[in-house]
VODRENDREN-409370 format. One record per residue (C-alpha): residue in three letters; x, y, z. Coordinates in steps of 0.1 Angstrom, whole numbers, plus 5000, padded with zeros to 4 digits. Layout:
BEGIN
AlaXYZ...
***
This chain:
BEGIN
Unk721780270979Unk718680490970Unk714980350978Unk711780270953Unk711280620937Unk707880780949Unk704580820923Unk705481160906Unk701581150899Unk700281160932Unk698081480937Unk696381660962Unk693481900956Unk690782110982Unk687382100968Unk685082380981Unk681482330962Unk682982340926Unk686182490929Unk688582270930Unk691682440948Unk695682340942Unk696982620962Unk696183000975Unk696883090941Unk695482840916Unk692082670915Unk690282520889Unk685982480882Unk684882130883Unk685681980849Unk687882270838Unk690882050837Unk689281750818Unk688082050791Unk691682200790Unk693481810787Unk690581740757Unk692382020741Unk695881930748Unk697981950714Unk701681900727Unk703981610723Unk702881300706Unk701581110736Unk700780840722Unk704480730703Unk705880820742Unk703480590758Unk704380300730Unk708080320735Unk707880280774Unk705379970771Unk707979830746Unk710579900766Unk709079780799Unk708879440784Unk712379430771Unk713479510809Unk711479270825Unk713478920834Unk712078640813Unk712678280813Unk713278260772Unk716178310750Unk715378660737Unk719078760736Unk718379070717Unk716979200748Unk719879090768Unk722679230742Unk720679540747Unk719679550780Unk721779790792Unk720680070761Unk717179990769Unk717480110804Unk718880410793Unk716080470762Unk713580400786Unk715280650816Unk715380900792Unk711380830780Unk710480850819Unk712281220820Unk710281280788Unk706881240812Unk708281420837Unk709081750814Unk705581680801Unk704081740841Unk705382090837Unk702782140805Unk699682030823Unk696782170839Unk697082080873Unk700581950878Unk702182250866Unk700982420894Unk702382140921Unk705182000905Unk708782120917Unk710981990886Unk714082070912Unk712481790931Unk712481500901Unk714581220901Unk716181190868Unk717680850874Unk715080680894Unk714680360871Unk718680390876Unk718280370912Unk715280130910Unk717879890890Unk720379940914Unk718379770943Unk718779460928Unk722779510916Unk722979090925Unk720979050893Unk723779220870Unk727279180865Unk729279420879Unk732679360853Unk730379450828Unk729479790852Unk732679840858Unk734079810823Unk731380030808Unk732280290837Unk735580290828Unk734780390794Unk732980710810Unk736180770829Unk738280820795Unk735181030780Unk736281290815Unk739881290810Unk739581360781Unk736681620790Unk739681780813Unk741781800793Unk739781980769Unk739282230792Unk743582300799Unk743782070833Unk747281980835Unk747681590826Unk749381510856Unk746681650875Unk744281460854Unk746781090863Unk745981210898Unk742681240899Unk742180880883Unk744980660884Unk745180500916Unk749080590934Unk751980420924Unk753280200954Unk757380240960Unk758979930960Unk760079951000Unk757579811026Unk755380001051Unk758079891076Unk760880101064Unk758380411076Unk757780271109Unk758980391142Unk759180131165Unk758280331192Unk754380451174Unk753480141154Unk750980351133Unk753680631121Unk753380511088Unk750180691084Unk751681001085Unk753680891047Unk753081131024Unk751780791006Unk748580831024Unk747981211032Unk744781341011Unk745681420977Unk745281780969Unk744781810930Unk744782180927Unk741382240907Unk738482130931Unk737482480935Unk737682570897Unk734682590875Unk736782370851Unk735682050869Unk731982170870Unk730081890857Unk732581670852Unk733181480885Unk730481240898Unk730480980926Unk729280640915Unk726080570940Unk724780350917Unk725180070893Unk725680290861Unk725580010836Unk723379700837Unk723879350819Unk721779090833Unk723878770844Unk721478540822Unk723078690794Unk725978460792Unk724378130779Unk726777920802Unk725378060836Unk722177870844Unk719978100859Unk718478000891Unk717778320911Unk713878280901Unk713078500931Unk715078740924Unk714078830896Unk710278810904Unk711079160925Unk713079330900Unk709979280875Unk707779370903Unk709779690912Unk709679770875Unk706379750871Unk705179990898Unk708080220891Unk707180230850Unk703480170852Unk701980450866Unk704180650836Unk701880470812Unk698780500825Unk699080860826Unk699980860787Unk697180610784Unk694580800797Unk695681130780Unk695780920751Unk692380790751Unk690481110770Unk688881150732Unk687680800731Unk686380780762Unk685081100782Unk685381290748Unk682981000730Unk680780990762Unk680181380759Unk679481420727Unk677481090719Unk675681080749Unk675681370772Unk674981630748Unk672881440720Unk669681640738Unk671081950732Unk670582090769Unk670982000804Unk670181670821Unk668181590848Unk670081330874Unk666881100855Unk668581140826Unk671681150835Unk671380820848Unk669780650816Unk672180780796Unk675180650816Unk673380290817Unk672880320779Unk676580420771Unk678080100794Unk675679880779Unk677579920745Unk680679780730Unk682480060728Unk686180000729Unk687380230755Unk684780360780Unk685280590810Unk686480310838Unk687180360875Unk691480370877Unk693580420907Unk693280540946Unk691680800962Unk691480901003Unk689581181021Unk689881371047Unk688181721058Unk690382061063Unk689982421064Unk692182631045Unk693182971039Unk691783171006Unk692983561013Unk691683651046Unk688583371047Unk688783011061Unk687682791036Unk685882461046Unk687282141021Unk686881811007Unk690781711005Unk690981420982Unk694281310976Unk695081070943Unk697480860930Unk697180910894Unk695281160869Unk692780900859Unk691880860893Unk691081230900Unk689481320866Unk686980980870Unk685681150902Unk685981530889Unk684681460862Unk681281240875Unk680981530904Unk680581800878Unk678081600857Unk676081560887Unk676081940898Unk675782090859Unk679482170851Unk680181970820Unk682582000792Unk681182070756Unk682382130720Unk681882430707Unk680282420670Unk682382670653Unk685782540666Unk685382240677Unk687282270709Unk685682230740Unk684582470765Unk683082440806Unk679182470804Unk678382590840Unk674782520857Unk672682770842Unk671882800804Unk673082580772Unk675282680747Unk676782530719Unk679282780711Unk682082900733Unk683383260736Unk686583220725Unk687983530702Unk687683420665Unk690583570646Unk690083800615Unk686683940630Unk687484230648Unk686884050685Unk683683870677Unk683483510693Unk682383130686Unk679383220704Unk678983570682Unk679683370647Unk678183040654Unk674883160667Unk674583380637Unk675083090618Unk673182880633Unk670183100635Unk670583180592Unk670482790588Unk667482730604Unk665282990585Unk666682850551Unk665582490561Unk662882520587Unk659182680573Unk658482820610Unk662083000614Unk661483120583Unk657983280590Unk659183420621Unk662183550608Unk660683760580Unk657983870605Unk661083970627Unk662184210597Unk659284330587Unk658284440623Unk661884610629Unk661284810595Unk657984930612Unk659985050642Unk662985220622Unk659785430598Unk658385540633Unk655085330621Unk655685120655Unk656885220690Unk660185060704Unk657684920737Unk654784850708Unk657984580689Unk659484460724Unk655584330732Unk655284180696Unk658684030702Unk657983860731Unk654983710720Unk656583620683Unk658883390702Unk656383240722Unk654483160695Unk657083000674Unk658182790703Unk654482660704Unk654682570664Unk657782430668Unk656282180692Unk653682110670Unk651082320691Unk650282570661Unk649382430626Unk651782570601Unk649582720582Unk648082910611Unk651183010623Unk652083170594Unk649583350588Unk648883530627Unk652683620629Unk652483850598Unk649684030617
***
């Protein structure tokens, strides 16, 4: 009988400073994975992560008459086996897993085998009738594919006894002769080695079929105890799918809310002051879904290979995906390396310690290579002369100067000194420094 499944989710990553390393050939930047899950657009998540709650409850062992559930007990296993392999295909999209995850290495059947642990709780008839049903569906299967039938009666009807006793084969000299009838030799049904029965033939570990016992409104259930640790085996076998779904669900309403609300409402980076304030600020509110501690996280210290170098690491090893992007995620806030949206399109993008952008560098199609950061700032920088006096001054200054330079009236040095200055000076308007009528005047000169 197989044991508990294991947590698909568990990972293990090598942080060096603000790499965070998978493997020799995969790392990721602190907070790179959180920017590239805020932009996941694959399967609907969220449906996935309904149907598995729902089902979860219809699998758990209550003490009420819901016998809807029961009458379909055994087809919500199977929905909900098939919703868990949906999770597991969906590993194999995601930053991260992708890189560690060995689908050869998945257990397709594990709330099947989770189930089977507590076989005392079903009703084995019910098993073995629906089995038998599966055993037609691969006759007939054979047969489709040209096995001769009596090859096919072989293979699944159990031998026809002959009407003489086992004694008529003994020899009273070897009282176990009769094992050497031709009754009980192995049977040799001619295609085992054909590709024909590929697929076909299974052995039955495992219940395959499950009907609970308190179905049958004249058994009084009384195994309380037993069905306490099937609900509890569900739950840590099913669980940890949800809350992966959940928190992919909800990264926009919480670290996605956080970022752009809070983080980012200054428009550059934070000092650990401000950092702070903000954080205390954005707990203090009612916001439905905020960024929470989740899951379970150990440490230890290792040195790794990277090429030719031995890398010293923080190995931090977690049990679920909210667990590791709650720590990533607070590590690269700390040290500068936080997720932004871009302005032009709207997807978000790894600011790294050093300056502020608010455009990313992604190519914008239709504009022969030029980027968010190209476009945006562009845009950005038009705006702000049509609606702000002081961009406006500067920027007609700006061309007027340039015009000076392209008629040879100005040196190229004589406009890089003026530049300088110009921006210095409207940075000192802008903060109220400079009166505006001043300022408008002295950066004609």
């Amino acid at each position: 009988m197989a044991k508990l499944p294991p947590n698909p989710f568990k990972i293990t990553v090598y942080y060096s400073k603000n790499t965070c390393i998978i493997d020799e050939k995969h790392s990721y930047q602190t907070c790179e994975v959180l920017c590239k899950l805020l932009g996941y657009t694959g399967r609907d998540l969220s449906l996935l992560r309904d149907d598995l709650k729902s089902l979860l409850q219809c699998l758990l062992f209550k003490f009420d008459v819901n016998f809807s559930a029961w009458e379909n007990y055994d087809q919500n296993v199977h929905m909900a086996q098939a919703r868990l392999n949906d999770v597991k295909e969906l590993l194999l999209e995601l930053p991260l897993y992708r890189y560690v995850t060995d689908p050869d290495a998945f257990d397709y059947e594990d709330l099947i085998h989770t189930l089977s642990l507590h076989s005392s709780m079903f009703d084995n008839q019910y098993d073995d009738k629906e089995s038998r049903a599966e055993q037609e569906e691969k006759k007939a299967e054979l047969r489709r594919r040209g096995v001769p039938e009596d090859t096919v009666k072989k293979m699944f009807d159990p031998l026809e006894e002959d009407e003489e006793d086992y004694e008529e084969f003994e020899n009273p000299a070897d009282p176990y002769s009769f094992m050497e009838d031709e009754r009980y030799k192995e049977r040799d049904y001619g295609f085992y080695e054909s590709h024909v029965l590929e697929s076909v033939m299974s052995e039955k570990d495992d219940m395959r079929h499950f009907q609970p016992y308190w179905h049958n409104g004249d058994v009084e259930l009384e195994d309380y105890y037993g069905a306490e640790l099937l609900n509890n085996d569900l739950r840590a076998l099913i669980e940890p799918y949800i809350d992966l779904l959940d928190t992919l669900t909800h990264l926009q309403d919480t670290y996605g809310h956080f970022l752009d609300e809070y983080v980012h409402a200054a428009g550059k980076f934070l000092t650990d002051d401000e950092i702070a304030k903000v954080y205390e600020k954005y707990m203090k509110t009612a916001e439905q879904k905020i960024i929470k501690p989740s899951g379970v996280m150990s440490l230890e210290c290792k040195t790794i290979k990277q090429g030719r170098k031995s890398v010293w690491c923080d190995v931090y090893t977690f049990n679920s995906l909210s667990a590791f992007l709650y720590f990533d995620f607070f590590r690269g806030l700390q040290s500068g390396f936080i997720p932004k949206r871009c302005e032009h399109c709207g997807n978000y993008f790894l600011l790294t310690s050093g300056r502020y952008y608010d455009f990313c560098e992604r190519p914008v199609k239709g504009t022969d290579g030029k980027t968010c950061r190209n476009i945006g700032a562009h845009k950005k920088y038009e705006e702000k002369c049509k609606s702000d006096p002081i961009w406006l001054a500067y920027n007609r200054a700006y061309k007027n100067h340039y015009a000076r330079v392209l008629k040879k009236k100005m040196s190229k040095s004589e406009f890089r000194t003026w530049s300088d200055w110009a921006v210095e000076y409207r940075d000192k308007a802008l903060a109220g420094k400079v009166k505006i009528e001043e300022y408008e005047k002295k950066i004609k000169e």
